[in-house]
Every structure is written in structure tokens, then in C-alpha cells.
C-alpha atoms as one frame of an Amber mdcrd trajectory, in Angstrom:
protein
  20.113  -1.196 -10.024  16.567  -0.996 -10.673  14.308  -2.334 -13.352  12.086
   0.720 -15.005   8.788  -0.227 -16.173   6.551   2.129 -18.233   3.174   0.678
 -17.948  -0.010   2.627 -19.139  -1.883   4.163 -16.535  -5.301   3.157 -18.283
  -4.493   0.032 -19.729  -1.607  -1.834 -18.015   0.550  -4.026 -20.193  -0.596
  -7.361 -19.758   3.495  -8.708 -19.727   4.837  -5.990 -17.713   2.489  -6.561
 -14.882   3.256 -10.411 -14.940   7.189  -9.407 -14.890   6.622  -6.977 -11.779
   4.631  -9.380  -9.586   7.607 -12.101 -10.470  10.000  -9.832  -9.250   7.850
  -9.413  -5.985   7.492 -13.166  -5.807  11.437 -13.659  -6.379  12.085 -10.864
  -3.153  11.746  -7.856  -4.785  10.965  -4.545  -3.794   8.730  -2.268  -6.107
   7.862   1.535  -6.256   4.432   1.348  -7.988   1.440   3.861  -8.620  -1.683
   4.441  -6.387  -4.511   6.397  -6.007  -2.530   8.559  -3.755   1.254   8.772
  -4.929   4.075   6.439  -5.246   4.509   3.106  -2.685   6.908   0.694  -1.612
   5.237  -2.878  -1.953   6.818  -6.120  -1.255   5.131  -9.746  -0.398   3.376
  -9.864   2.803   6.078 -12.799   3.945   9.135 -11.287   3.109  10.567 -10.718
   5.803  13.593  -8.866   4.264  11.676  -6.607   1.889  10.067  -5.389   5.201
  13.213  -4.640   6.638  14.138  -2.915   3.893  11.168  -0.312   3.359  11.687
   0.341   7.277  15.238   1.178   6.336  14.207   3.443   3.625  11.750   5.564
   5.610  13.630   5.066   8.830  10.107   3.946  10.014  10.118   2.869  13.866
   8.714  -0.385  15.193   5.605   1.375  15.941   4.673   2.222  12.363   1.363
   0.593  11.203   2.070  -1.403   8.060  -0.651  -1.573   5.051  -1.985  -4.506
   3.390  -3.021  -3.368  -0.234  -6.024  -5.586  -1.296  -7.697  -5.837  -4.355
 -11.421  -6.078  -2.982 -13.726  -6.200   0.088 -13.428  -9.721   0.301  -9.844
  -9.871   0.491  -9.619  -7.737   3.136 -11.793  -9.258   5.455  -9.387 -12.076
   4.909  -6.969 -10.208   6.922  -8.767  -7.840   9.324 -11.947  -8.142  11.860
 -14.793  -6.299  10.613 -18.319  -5.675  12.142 -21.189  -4.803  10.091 -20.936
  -1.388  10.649 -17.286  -1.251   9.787 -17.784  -2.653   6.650 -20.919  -0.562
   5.664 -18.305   2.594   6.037 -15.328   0.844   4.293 -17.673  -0.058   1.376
 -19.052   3.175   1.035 -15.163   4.779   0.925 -13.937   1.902  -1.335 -11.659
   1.732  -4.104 -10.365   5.097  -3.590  -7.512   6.624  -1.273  -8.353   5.527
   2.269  -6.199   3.424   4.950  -8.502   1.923   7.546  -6.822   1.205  10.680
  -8.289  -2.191  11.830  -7.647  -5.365  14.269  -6.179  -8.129  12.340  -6.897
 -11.716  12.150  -3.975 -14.408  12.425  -3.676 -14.549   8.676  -1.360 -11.435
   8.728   2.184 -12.036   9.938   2.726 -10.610  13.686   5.774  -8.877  12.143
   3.562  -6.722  10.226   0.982  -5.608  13.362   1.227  -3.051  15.461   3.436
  -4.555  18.018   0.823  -3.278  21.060  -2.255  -2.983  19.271  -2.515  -5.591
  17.334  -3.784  -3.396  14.204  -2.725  -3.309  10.490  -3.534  -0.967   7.935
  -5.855  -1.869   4.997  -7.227  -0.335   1.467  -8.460  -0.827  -1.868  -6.652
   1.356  -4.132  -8.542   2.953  -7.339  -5.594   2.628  -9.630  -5.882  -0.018
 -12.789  -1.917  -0.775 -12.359  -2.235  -1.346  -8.650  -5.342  -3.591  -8.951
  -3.739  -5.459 -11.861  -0.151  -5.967  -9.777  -2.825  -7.573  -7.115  -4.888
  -9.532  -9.691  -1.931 -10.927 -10.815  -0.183 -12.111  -7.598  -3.312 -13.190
  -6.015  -2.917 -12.065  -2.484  -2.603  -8.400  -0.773   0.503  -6.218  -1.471
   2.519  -5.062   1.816   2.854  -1.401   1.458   3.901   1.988   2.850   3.983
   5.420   1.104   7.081   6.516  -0.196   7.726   9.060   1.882  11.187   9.478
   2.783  12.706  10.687   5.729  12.512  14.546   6.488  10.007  14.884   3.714
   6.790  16.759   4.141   5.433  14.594   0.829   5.898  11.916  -0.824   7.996
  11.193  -4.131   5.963  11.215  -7.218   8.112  11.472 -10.233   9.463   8.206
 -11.150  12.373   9.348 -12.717  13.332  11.138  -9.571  12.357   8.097  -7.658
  14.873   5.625  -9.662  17.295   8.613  -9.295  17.036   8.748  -5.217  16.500
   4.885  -4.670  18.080   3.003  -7.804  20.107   0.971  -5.462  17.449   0.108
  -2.997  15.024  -1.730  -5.039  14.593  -4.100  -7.525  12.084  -1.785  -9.867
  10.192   1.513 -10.472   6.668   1.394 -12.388   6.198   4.811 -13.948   2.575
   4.991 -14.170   2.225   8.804 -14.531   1.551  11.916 -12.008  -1.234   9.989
  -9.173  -0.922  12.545  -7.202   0.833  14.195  -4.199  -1.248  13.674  -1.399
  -1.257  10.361   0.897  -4.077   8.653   2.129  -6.651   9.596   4.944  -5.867
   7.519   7.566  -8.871   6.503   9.686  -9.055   4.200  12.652 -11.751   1.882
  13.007 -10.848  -0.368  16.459 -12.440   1.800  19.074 -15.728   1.545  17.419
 -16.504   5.262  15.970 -14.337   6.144  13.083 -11.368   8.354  14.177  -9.399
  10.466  11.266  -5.432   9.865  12.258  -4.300  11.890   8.957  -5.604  13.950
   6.791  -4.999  13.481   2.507  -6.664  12.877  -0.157  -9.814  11.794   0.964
 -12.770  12.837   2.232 -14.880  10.080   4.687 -18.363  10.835   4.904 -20.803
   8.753   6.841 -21.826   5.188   6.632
């Protein structure tokens, strides 16, 4: 059954966030805050965890996976990006955007688009998500929590422990961060290409 953390939206607990990322460390599987609604996070290695969010959302083996990063540098860890790319991710940066990019080797071939080669990336503009990444040092592997059949994603987290107490490991309740997911926008075929509409608006470099 899972853990229930309340941890304040504008000034996380200190202990609570250094319990969560242990419990992503020991295997875990979280529902935390965003930007943009709730999301599934688990270690980028964990093979398992993976499985299990793909289970959850009944996500195919096409699905592009996101790496949630803490900053700029981080990011370019884990994904090629020209000078132009980055001038637009800056600009867009924290806030809720998932930038469809090629990745470098650091990021586990499990986790790419199995043709393209691509992972998802962002910097959220959430204090509870940027401490959770603080804390463990490295990105956050992540997917909305959008379950199956759903038009949006869960945002109560009461009504997520409810619908997936037995699934994961804990629930942050970080209060109402809204409804809408991410704008999606693709970045490998050199001009920026909008693959979903939500939350935010890109504007130009």
C-alpha cells in the first residue's frame, strides 16, 4: 500500500523530500506534483519501475519516455542540442514543456524511442519536483499520470492513492497543479514541431 506524503507546495519539507527520493533509490514508484498535474517517476535505471508505469497507462513500446531534469545543464547531459535548440528550450524553461530530442548514450536504450532514437526532456517549475531532483542528484524518469481511457490526467491525490494504492510505493500531495499536460514539442527535424497541445504556450527563440 502506498506511503502518503503531505509536503508544502511552497516550501517542501526538508525530511519528507529526503524519504521520497530513498524510496525512489530503494525501487520505488512515486506519484508526485508538477507544473502540469500529477506524474509517475521512478529512477532512470530501474528497469522494473519502467515496466510498471507502462503497465499502468497501458503505454505501447512506442511511447516516448521523459527525463525530468532539474536544469539546462542536466539536460544536455542526456540529449543532443544545437545552439538554436537550446536558445528555444531556455527561453521556455522551467515551466510545462516536453521537448522531444535525440539522446546521447547516457540515457538507457530502454527508455528511447525504439526507432527514433528520441527521449523526452523538461524542467519542471514546481519547488517539490525540483527539490525531489536536488535531492537525488540525477533526472527523474517520468510520464503523466494519465490512465487508460482518460481524456486527463489524475490530479487529486486522494483519488490517486484511492485508484493506484497498490501500484506504487507513495503519493506526494502537493496541492491542485493543474489539469492540463504538457506541450509536447519536437525538436529533431530542426524547426520546432508542436506534437500536443497543454499548458503551454511556445513562442519563438
Amino acid at each position: 500500500m502506498a506511503q502518503f506524503f503531505q509536503i508544502h507546495p511552497e516550501n517542501p519539507q526538508p525530511r519528507l523530500i529526503r524519504q521520497a527520493v530513498e524510496i525512489l533509490r530503494q525501487g520505488g514508484l512515486i506519484a508526485y506534483p508538477t507544473d502540469s498535474a500529477y506524474a509517475l517517476g521512478c529512477q532512470i535505471g530501474d528497469r522494473m519501475a519502467l515496466d510498471r508505469i507502462r503497465a499502468i497507462r497501458s503505454l505501447d513500446k512506442d511511447h516516448n519516455f521523459t527525463l525530468m531534469c532539474r536544469d539546462l545543464s542536466e539536460l544536455a547531459t542526456y540529449a543532443k542540442v544545437d545552439n538554436l535548440m537550446f536558445r528555444l528550450i531556455k527561453k521556455h524553461v522551467p515551466g510545462p514543456f516536453t521537448f522531444i530530442l535525440e539522446a546521447t548514450s547516457e540515457v538507457p536504450r530502454r527508455l528511447k524511442h525504439p526507432k527514433r532514437k528520441t527521449i523526452g526532456m523538461r524542467v519542471p517549475d514546481n519547488k517539490i519536483a525540483l527539490a525531489l531532483l536536488e535531492e537525488l542528484g540525477e533526472p527523474i524518469m517520468s510520464s503523466t499520470l494519465l490512465l487508460p481511457g482518460e481524456e486527463v490526467p489524475l490530479t487529486d491525490p486522494y483519488d490517486i492513492r484511492q485508484t493506484l494504492e497498490h501500484e506504487l510505493e507513495l503519493v506526494i500531495d502537493g496541492g491542485f497543479c493543474g489539469m492540463e499536460p504538457t506541450t509536447v514539442v519536437d525538436l529533431t527535424s530542426g524547426s520546432p514541431e508542436i506534437v500536443r497541445q497543454g499548458c503551454g504556450e511556445l513562442s519563438a527563440p
